[in-house]
KEFILUM-911594 format. One record per residue (C-alpha): chain; residue number from 1; x, y, z. Coordinates in nm, 3 decimals. Layout:
! residues N
<atom><kette>A</kette><nr>NUM</nr><px>X</px><py>Y</py><pz>Z</pz></atom>
...
END
This chain:
! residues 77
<atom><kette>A</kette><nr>1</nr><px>1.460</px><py>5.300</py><pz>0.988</pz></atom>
<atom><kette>A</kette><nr>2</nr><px>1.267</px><py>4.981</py><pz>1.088</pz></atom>
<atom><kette>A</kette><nr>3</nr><px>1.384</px><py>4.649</py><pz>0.991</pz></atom>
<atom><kette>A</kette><nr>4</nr><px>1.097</px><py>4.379</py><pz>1.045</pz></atom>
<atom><kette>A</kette><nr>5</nr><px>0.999</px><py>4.038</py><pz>0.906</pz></atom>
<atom><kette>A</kette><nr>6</nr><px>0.780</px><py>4.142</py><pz>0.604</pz></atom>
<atom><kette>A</kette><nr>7</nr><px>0.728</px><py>3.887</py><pz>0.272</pz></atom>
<atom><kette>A</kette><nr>8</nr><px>0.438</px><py>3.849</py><pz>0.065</pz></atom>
<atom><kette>A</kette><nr>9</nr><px>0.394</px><py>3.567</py><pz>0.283</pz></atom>
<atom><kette>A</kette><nr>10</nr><px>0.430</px><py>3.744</py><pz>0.621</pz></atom>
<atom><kette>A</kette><nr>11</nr><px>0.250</px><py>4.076</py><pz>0.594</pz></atom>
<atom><kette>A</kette><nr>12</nr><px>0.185</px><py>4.104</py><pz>0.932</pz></atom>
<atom><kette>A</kette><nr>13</nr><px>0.357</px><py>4.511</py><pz>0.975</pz></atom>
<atom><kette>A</kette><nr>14</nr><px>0.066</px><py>4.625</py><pz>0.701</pz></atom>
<atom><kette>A</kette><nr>15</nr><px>-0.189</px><py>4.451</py><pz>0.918</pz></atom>
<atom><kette>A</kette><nr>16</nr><px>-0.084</px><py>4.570</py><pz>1.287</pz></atom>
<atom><kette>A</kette><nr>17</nr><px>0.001</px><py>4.907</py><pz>1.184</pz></atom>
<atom><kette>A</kette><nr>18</nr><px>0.389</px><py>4.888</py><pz>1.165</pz></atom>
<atom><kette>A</kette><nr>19</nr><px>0.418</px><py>5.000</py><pz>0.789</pz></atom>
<atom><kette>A</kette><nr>20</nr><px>0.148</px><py>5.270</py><pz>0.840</pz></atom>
<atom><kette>A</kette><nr>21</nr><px>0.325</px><py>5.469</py><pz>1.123</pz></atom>
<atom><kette>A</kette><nr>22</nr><px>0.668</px><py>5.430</py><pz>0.953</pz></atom>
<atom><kette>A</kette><nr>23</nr><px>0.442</px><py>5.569</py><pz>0.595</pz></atom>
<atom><kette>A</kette><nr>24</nr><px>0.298</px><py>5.877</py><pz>0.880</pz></atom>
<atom><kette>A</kette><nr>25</nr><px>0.630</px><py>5.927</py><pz>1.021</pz></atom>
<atom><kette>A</kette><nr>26</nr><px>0.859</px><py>5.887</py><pz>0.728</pz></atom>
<atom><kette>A</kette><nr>27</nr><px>1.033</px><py>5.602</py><pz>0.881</pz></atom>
<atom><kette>A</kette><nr>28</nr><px>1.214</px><py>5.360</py><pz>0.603</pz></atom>
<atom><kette>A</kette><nr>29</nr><px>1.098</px><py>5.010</py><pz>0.667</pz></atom>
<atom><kette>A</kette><nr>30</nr><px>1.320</px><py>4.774</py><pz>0.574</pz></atom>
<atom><kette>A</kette><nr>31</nr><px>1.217</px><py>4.431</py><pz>0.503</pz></atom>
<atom><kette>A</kette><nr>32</nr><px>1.410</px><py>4.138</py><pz>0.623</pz></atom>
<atom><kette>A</kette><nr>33</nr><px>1.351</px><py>3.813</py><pz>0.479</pz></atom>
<atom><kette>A</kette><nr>34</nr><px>1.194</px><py>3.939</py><pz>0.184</pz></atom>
<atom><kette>A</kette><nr>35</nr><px>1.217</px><py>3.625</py><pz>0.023</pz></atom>
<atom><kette>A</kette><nr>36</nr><px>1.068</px><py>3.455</py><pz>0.330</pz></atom>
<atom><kette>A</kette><nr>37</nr><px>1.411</px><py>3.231</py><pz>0.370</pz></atom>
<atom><kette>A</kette><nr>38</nr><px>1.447</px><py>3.138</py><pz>0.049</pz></atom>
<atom><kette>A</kette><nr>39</nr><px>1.102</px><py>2.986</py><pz>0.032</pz></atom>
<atom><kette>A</kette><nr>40</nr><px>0.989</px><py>3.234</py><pz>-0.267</pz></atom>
<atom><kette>A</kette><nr>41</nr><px>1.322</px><py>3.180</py><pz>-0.444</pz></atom>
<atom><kette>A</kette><nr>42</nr><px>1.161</px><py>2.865</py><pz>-0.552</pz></atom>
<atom><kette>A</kette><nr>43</nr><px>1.402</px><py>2.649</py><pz>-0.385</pz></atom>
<atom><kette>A</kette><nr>44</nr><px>1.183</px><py>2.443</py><pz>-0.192</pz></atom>
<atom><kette>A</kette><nr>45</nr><px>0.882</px><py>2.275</py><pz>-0.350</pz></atom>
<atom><kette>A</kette><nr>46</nr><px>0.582</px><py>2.038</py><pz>-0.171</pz></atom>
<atom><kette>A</kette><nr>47</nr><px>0.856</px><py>1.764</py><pz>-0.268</pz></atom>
<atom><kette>A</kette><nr>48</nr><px>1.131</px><py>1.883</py><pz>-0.210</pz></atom>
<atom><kette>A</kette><nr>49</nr><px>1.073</px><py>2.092</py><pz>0.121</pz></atom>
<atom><kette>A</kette><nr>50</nr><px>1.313</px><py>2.260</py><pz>0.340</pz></atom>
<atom><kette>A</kette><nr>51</nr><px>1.508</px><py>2.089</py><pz>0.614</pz></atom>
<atom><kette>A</kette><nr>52</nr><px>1.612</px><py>2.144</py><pz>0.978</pz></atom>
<atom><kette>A</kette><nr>53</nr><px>1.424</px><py>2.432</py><pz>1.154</pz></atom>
<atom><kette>A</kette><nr>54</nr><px>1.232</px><py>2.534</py><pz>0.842</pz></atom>
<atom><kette>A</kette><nr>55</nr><px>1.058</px><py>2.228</py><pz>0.792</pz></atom>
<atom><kette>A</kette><nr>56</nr><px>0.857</px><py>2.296</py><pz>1.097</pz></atom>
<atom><kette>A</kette><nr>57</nr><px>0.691</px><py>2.627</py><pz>0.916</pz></atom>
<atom><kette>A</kette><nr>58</nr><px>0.745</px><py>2.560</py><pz>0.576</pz></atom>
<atom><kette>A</kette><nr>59</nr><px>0.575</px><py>2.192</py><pz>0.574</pz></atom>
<atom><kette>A</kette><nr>60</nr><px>0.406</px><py>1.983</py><pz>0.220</pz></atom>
<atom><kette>A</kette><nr>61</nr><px>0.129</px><py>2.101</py><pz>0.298</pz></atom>
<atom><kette>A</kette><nr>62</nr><px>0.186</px><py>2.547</py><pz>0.368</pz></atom>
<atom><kette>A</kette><nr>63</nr><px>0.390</px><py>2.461</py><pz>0.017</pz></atom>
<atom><kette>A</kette><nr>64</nr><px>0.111</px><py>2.343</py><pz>-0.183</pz></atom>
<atom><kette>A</kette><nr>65</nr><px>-0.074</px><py>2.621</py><pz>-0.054</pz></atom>
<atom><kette>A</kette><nr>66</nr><px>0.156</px><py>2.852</py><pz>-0.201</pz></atom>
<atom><kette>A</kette><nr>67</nr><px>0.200</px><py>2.736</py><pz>-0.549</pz></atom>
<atom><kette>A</kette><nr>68</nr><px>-0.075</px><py>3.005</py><pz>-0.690</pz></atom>
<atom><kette>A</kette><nr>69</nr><px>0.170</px><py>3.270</py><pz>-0.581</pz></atom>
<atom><kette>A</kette><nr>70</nr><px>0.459</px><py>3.128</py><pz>-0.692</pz></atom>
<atom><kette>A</kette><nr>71</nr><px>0.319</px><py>3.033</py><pz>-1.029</pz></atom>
<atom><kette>A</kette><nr>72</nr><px>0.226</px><py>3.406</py><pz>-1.069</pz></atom>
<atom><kette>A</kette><nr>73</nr><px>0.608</px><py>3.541</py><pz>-0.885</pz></atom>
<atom><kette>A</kette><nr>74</nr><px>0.780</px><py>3.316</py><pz>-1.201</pz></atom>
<atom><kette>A</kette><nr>75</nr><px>0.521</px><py>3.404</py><pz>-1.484</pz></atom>
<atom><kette>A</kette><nr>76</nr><px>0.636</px><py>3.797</py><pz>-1.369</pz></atom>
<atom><kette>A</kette><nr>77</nr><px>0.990</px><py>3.698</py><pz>-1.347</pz></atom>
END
């Protein structure tokens, strides 16, 4: 198994490669942070952000940004 950072807001291991060679080799990958700490939970809005050492990635702004998807992740929930 490989446990990495992987959200649909951090999807870097399907762009460097990470989720194909675990797919080739029939490694697991094993997302951690799937919920991107608690950011797609809906928890935190533009004004109502996170605090402490989230509010330095998870600003306003990168929430506004991300309404679209979470509009879409609570009209499929």
């Amino acid at each position: 198994a490989n446990q990495v950072n992987y959200s649909l807001i951090y999807r870097t291991p399907e762009l460097n490669g990470v989720k194909a060679a675990c797919d080739e080799l029939g490694i697991t990958l094993i997302a951690y942070s799937p919920i991107a700490q608690g950011v797609l939970s809906g928890k935190y809005t533009p004004e109502k952000p996170p605090t402490g050492p989230r509010a330095n990635t998870y600003t306003p702004e990168f929430l506004t940004k991300l309404q679209p998807l979470m509009n879409r992740i609570k009209e499929i929930g």
